[in-house]
N, CA, C and O atoms as a GROMACS GRO file, in nm:
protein
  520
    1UNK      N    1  14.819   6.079   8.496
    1UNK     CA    2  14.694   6.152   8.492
    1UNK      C    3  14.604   6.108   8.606
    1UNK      O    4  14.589   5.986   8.619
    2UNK      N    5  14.551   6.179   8.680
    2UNK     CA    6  14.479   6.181   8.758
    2UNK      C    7  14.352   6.105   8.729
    2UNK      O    8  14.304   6.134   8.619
    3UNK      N    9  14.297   6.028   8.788
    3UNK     CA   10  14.124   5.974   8.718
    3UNK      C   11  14.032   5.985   8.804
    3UNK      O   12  13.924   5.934   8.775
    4UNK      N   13  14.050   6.063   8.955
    4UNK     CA   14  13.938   6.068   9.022
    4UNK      C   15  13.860   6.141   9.031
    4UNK      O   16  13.767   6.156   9.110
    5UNK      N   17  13.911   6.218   8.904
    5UNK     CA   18  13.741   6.348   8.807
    5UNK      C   19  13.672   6.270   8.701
    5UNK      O   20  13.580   6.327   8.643
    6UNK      N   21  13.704   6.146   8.667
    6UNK     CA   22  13.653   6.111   8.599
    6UNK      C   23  13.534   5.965   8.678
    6UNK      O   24  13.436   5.910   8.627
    7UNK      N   25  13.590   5.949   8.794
    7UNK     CA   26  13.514   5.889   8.897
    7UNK      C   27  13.406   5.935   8.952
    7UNK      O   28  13.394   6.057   8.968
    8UNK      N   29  13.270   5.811   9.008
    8UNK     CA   30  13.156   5.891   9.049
    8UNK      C   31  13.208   5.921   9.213
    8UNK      O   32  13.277   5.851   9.286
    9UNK      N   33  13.157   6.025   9.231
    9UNK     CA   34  13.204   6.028   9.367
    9UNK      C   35  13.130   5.941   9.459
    9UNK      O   36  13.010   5.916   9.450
   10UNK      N   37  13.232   5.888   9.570
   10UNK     CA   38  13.216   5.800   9.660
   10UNK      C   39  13.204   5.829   9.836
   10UNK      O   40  13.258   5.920   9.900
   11UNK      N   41  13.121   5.724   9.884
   11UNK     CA   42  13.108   5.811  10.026
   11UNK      C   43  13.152   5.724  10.117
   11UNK      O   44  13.087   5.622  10.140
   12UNK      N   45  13.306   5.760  10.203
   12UNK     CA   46  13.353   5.643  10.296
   12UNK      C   47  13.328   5.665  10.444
   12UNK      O   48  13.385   5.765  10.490
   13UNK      N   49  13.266   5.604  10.515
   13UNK     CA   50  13.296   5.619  10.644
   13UNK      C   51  13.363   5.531  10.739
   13UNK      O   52  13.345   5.412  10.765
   14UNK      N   53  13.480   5.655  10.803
   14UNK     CA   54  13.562   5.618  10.854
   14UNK      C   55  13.540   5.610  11.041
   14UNK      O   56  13.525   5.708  11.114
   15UNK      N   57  13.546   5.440  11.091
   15UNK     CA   58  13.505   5.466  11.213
   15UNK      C   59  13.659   5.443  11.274
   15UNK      O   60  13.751   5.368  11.242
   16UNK      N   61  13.648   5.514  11.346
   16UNK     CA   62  13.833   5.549  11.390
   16UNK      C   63  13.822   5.632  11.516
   16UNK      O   64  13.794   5.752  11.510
   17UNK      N   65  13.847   5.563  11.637
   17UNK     CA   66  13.837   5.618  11.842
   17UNK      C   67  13.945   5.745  11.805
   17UNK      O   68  13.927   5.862  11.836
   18UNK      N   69  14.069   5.687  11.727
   18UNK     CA   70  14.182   5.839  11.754
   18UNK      C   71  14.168   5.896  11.648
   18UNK      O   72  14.167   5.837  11.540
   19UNK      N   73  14.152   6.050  11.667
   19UNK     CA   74  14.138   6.124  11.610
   19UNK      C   75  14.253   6.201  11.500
   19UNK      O   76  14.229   6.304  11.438
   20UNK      N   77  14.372   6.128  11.493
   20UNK     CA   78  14.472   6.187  11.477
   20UNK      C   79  14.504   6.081  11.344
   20UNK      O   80  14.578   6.111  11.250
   21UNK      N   81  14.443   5.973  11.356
   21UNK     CA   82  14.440   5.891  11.274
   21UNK      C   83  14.297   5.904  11.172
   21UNK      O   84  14.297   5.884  11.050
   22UNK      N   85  14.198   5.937  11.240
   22UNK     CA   86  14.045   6.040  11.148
   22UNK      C   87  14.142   6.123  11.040
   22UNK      O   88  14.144   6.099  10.919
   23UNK      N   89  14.202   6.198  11.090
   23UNK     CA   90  14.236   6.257  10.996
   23UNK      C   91  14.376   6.304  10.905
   23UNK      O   92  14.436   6.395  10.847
   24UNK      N   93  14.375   6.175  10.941
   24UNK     CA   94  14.494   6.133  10.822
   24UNK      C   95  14.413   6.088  10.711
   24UNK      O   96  14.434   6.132  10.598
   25UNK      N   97  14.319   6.001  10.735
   25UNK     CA   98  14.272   5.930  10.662
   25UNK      C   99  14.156   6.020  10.557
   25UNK      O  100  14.125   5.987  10.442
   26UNK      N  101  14.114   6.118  10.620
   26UNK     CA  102  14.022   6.195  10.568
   26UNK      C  103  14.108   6.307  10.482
   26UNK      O  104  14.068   6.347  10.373
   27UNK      N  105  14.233   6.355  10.544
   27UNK     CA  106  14.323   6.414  10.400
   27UNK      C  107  14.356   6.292  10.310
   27UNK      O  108  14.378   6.319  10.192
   28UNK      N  109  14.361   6.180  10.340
   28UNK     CA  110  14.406   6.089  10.186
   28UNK      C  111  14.273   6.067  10.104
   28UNK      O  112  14.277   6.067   9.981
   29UNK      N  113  14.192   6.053  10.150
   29UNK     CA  114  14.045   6.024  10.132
   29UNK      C  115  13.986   6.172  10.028
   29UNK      O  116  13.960   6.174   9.908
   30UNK      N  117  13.980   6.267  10.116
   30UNK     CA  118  13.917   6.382  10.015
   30UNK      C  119  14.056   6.436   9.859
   30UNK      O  120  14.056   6.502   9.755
   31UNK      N  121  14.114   6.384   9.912
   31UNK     CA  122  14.255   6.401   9.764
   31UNK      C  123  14.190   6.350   9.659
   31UNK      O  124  14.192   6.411   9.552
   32UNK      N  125  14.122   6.230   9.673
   32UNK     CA  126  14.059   6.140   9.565
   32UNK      C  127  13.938   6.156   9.539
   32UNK      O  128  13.869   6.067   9.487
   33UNK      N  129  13.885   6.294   9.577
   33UNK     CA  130  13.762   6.321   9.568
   33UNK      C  131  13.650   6.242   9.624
   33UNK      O  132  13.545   6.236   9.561
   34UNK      N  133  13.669   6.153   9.792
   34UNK     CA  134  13.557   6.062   9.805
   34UNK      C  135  13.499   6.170   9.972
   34UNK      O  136  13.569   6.205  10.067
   35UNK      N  137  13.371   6.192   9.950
   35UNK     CA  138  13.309   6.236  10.044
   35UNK      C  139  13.362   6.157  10.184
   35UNK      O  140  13.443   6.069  10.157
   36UNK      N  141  13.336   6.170  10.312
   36UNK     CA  142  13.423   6.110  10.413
   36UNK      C  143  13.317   6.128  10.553
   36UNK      O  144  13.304   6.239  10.605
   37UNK      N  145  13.266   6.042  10.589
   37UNK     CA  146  13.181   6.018  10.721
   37UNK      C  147  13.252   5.977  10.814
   37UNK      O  148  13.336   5.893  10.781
   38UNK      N  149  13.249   6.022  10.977
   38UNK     CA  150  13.354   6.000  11.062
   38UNK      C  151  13.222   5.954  11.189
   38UNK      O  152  13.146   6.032  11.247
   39UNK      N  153  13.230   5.789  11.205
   39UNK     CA  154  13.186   5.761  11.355
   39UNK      C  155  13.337   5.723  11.430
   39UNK      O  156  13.434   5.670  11.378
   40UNK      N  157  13.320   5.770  11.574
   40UNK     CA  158  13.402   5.752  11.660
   40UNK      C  159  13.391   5.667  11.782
   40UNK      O  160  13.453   5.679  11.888
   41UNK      N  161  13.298   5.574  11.747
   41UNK     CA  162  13.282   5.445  11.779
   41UNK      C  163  13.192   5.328  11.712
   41UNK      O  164  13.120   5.362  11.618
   42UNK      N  165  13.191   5.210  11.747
   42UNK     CA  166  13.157   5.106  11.706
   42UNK      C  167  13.003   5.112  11.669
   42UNK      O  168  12.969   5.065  11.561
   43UNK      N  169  12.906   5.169  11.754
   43UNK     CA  170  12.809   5.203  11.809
   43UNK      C  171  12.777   5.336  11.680
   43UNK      O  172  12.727   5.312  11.570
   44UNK      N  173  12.817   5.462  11.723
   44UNK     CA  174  12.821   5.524  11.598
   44UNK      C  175  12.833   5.454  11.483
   44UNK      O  176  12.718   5.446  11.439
   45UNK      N  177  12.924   5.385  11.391
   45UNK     CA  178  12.941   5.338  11.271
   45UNK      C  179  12.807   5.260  11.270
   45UNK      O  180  12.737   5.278  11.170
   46UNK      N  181  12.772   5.199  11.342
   46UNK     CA  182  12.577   5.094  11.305
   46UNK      C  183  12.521   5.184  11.292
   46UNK      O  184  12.448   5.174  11.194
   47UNK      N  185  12.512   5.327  11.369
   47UNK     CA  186  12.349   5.436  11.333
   47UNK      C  187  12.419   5.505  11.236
   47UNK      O  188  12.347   5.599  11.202
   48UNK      N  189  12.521   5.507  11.176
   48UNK     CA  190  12.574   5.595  11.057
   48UNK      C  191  12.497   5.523  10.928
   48UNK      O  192  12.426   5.584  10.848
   49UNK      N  193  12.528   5.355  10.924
   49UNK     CA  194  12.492   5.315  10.838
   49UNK      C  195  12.324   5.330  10.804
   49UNK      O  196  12.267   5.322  10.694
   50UNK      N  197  12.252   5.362  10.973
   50UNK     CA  198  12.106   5.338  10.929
   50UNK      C  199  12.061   5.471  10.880
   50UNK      O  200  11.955   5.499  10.823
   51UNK      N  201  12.164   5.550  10.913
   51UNK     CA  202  12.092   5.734  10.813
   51UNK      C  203  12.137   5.730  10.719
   51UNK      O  204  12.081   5.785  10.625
   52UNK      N  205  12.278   5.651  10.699
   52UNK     CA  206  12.354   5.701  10.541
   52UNK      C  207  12.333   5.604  10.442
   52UNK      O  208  12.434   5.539  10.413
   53UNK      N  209  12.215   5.572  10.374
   53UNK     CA  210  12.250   5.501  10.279
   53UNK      C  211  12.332   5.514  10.132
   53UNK      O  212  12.325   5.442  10.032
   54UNK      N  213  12.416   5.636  10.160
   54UNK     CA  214  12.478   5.654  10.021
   54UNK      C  215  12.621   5.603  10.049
   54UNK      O  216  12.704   5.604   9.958
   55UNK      N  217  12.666   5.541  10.221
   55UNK     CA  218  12.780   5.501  10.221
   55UNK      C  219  12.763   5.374  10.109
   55UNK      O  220  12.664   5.306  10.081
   56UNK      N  221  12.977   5.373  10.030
   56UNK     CA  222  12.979   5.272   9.962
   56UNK      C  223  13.068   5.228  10.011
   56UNK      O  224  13.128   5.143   9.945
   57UNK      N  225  13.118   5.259  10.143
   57UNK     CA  226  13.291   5.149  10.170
   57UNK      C  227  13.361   5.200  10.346
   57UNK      O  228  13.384   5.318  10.373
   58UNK      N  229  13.380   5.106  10.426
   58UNK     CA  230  13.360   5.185  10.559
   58UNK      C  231  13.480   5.105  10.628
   58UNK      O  232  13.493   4.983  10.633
   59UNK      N  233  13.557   5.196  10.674
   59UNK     CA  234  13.721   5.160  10.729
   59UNK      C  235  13.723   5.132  10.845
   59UNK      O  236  13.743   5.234  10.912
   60UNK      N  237  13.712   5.037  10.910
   60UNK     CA  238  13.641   5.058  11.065
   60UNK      C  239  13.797   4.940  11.099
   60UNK      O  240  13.866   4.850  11.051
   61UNK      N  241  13.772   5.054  11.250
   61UNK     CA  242  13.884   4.999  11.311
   61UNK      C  243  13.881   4.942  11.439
   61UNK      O  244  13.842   5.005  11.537
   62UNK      N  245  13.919   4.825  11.442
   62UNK     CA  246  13.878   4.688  11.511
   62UNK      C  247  13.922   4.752  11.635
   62UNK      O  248  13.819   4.794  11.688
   63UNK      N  249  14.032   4.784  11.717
   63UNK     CA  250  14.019   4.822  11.864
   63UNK      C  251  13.914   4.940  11.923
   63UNK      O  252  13.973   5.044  11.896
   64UNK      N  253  13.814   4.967  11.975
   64UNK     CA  254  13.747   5.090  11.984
   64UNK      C  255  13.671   5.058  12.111
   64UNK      O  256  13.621   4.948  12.135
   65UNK      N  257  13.666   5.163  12.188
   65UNK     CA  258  13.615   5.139  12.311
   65UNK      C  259  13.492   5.135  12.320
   65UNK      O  260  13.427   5.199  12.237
   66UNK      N  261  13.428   5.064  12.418
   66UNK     CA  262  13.231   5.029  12.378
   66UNK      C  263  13.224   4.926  12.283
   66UNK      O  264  13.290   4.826  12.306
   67UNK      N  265  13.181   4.928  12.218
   67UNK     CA  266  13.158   4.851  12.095
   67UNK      C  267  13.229   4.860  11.974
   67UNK      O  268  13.224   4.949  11.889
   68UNK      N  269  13.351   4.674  11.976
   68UNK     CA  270  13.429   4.670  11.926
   68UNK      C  271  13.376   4.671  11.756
   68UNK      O  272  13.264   4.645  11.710
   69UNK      N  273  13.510   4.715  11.681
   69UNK     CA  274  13.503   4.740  11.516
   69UNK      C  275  13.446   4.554  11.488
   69UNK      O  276  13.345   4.535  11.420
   70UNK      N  277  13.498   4.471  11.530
   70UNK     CA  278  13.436   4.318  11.481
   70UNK      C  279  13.263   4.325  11.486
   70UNK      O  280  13.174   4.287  11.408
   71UNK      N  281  13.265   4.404  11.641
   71UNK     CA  282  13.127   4.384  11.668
   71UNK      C  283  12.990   4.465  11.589
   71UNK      O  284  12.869   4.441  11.575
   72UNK      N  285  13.103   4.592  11.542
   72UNK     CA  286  12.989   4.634  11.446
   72UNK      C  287  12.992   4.621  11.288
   72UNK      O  288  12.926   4.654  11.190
   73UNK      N  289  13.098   4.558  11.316
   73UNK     CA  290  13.092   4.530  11.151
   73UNK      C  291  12.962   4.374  11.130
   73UNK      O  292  12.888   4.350  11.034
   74UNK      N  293  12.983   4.287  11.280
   74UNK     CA  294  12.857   4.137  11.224
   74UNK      C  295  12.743   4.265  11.212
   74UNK      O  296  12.685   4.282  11.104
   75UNK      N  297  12.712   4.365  11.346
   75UNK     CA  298  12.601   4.434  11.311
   75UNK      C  299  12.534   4.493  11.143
   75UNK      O  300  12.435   4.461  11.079
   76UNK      N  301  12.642   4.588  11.120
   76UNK     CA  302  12.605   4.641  11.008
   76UNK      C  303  12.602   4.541  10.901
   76UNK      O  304  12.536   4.573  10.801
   77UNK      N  305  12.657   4.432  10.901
   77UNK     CA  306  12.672   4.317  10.740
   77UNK      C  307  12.552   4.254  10.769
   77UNK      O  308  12.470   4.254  10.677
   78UNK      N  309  12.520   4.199  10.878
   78UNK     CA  310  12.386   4.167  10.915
   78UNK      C  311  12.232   4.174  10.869
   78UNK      O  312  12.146   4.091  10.838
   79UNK      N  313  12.241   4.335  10.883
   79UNK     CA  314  12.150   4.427  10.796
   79UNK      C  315  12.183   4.469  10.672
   79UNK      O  316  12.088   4.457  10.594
   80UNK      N  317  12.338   4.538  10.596
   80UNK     CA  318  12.358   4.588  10.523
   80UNK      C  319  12.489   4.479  10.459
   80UNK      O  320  12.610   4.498  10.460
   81UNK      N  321  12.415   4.369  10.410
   81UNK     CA  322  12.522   4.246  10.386
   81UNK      C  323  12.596   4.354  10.241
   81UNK      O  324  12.714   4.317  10.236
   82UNK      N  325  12.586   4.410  10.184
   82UNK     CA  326  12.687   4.448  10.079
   82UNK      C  327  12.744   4.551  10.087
   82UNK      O  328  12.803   4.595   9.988
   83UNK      N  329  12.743   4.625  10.216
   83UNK     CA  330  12.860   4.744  10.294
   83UNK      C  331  12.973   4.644  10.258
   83UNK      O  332  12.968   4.522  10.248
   84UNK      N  333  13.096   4.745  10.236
   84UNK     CA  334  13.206   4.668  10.174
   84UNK      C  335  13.220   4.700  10.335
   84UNK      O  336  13.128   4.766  10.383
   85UNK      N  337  13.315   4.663  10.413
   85UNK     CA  338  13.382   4.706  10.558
   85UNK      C  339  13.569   4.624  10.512
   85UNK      O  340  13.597   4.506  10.491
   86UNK      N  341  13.648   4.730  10.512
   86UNK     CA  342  13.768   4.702  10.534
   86UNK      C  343  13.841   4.741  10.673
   86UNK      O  344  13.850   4.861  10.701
   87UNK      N  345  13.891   4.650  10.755
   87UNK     CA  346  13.952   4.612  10.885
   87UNK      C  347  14.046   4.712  10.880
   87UNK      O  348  14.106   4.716  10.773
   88UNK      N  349  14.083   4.808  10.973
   88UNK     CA  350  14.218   4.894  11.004
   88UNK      C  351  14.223   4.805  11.147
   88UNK      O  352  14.140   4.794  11.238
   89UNK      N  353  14.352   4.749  11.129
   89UNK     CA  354  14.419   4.659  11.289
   89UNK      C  355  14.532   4.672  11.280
   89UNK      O  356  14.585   4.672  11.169
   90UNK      N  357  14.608   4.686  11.401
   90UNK     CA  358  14.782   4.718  11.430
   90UNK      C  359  14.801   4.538  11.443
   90UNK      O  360  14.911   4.487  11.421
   91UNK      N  361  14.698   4.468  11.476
   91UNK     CA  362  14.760   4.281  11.461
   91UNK      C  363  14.729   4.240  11.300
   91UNK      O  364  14.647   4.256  11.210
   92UNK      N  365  14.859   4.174  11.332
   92UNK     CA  366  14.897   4.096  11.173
   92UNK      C  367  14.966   3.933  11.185
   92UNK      O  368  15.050   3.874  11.118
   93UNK      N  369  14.868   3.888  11.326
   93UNK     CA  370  14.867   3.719  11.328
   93UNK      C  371  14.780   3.696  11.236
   93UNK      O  372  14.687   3.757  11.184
   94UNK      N  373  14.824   3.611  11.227
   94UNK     CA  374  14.753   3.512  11.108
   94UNK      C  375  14.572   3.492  11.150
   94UNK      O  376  14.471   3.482  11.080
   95UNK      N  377  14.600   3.495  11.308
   95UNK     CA  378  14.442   3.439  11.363
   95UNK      C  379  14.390   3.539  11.346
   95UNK      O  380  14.284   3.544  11.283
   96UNK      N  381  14.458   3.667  11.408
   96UNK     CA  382  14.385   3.781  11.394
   96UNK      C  383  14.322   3.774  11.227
   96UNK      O  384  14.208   3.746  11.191
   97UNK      N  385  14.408   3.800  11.168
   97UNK     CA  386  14.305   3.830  10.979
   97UNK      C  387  14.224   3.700  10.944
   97UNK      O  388  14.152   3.707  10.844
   98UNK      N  389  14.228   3.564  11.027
   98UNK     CA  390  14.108   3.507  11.007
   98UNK      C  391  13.948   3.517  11.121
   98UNK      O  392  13.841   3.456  11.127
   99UNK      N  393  14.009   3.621  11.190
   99UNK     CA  394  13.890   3.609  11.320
   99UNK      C  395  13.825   3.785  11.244
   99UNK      O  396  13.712   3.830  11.262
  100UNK      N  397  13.938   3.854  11.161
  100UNK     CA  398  13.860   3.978  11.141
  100UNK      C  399  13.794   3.915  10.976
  100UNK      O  400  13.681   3.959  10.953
  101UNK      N  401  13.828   3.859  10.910
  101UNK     CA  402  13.747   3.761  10.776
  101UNK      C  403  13.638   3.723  10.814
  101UNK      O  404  13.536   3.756  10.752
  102UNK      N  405  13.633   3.631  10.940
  102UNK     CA  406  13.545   3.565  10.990
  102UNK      C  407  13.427   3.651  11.038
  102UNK      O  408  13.320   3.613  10.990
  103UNK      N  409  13.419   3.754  11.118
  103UNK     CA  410  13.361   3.860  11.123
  103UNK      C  411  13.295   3.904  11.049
  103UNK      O  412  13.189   3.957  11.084
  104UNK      N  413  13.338   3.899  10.902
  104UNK     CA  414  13.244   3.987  10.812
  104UNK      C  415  13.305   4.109  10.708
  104UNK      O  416  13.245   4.161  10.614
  105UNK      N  417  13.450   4.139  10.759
  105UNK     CA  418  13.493   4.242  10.669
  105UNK      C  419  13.554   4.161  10.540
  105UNK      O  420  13.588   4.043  10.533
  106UNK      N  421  13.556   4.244  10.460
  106UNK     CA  422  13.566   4.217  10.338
  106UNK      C  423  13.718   4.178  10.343
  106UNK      O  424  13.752   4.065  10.309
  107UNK      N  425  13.798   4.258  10.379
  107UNK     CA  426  13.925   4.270  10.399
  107UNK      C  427  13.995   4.342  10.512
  107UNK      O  428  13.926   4.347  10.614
  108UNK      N  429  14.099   4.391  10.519
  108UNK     CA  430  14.201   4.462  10.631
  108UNK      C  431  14.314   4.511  10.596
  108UNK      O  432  14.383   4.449  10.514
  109UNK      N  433  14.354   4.621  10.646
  109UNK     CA  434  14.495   4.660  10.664
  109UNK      C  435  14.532   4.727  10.776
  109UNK      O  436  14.481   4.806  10.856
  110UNK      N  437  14.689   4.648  10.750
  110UNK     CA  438  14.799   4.688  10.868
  110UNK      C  439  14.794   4.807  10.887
  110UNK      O  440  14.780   4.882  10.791
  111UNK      N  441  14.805   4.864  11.037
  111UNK     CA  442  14.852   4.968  11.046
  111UNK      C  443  15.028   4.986  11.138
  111UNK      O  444  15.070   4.910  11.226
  112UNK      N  445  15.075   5.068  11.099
  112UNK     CA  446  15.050   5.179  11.058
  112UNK      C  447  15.025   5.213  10.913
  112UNK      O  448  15.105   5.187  10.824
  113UNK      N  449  14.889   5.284  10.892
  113UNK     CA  450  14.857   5.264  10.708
  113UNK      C  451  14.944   5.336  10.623
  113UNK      O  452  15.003   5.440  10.654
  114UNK      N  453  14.949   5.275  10.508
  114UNK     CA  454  15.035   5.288  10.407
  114UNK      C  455  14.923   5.389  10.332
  114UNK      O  456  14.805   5.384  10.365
  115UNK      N  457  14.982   5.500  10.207
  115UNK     CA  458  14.928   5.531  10.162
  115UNK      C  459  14.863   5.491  10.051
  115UNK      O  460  14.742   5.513  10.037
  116UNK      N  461  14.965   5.403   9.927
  116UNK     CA  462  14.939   5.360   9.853
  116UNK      C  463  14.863   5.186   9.900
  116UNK      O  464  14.752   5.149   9.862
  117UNK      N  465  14.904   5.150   9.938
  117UNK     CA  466  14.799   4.969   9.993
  117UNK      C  467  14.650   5.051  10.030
  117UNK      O  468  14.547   5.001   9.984
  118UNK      N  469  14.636   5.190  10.125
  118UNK     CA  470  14.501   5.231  10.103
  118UNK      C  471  14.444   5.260   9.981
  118UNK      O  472  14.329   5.233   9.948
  119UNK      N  473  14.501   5.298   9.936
  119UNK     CA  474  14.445   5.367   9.780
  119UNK      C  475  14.397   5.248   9.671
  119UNK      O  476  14.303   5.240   9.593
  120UNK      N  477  14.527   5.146   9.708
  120UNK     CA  478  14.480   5.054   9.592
  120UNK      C  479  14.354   4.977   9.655
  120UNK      O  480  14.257   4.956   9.583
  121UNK      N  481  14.355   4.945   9.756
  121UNK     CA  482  14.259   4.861   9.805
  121UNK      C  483  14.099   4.975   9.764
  121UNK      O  484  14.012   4.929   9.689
  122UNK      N  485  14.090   5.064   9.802
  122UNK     CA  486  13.952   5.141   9.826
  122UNK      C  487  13.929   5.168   9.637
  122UNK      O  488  13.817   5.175   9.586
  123UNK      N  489  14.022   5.177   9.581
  123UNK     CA  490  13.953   5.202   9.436
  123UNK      C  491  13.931   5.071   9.371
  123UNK      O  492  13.854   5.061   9.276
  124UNK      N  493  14.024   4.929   9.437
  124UNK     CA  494  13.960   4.810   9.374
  124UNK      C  495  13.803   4.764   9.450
  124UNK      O  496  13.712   4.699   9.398
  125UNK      N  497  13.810   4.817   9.578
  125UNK     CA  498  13.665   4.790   9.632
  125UNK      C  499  13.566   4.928   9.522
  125UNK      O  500  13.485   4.894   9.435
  126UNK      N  501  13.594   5.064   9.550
  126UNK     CA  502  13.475   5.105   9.462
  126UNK      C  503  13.497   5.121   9.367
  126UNK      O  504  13.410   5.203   9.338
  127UNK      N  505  13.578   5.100   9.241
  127UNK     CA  506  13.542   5.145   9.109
  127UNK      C  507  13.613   5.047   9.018
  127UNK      O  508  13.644   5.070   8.901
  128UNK      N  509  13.640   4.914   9.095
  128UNK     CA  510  13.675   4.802   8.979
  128UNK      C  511  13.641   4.651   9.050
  128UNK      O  512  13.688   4.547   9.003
  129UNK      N  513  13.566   4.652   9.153
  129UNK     CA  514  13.529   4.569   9.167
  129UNK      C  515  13.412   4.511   9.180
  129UNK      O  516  13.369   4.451   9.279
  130UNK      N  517  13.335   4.538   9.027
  130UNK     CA  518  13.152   4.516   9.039
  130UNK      C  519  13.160   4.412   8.929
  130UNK      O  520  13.058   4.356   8.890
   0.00000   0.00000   0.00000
């Protein structure tokens, strides 16, 4: 049975440079009924957060040209310390997931993304982990 009608709806924004990867993520994303904000850089994702305060969970992806995903994630936690921010990175050294921890995101995942590791992760961040 399905439970994401029985969920409040949720608002993710996804900061993601390729577009091809925007919207992958935004068909897995609206399946589950969660509204879906798209900055396409680092820079974007900080002024997204200062108009959107109804974001609850923001996928930002650490390589991005201008202003890197690390760099706006210290920004936005900075100001908005309880933005959940989960890491999308193609590195899976060990340093890397302690330099993107260290940073400020809550968590991360590998890419290329999985469907289900997204799913479980974004419904234990919004609707079972308060």
């Amino acid at each position: 049975m399905d439970n994401s009608m029985d969920k409040q709806k949720k608002t993710v924004l996804i900061a993601e440079d390729d577009e091809t990867s925007f919207f992958f993520l935004k068909f897995l994303l609206t399946k589950e009924n969660i509204n879906v904000l798209y900055a396409q850089s680092g820079q974007e994702a900080v002024d997204l957060c200062e108009t959107h305060p109804e974001i609850d969970l923001i996928l930002m992806d650490i390589k991005m040209a201008g202003m890197s995903g690390i760099e706006a994630t210290q920004k936005i936690k900075a100001k908005y310390p309880d933005h959940i921010v989960i890491a999308q990175t193609a590195f899976a050294l060990t340093s890397d997931k302690e330099n993107i921890l260290k940073a400020g995101c809550d968590d991360y995942i590998t890419k290329p993304i999985r469907k289900e590791e997204l799913l479980e992760k974004i419904n234990y961040y919004l609707y079972s982990k308060k």
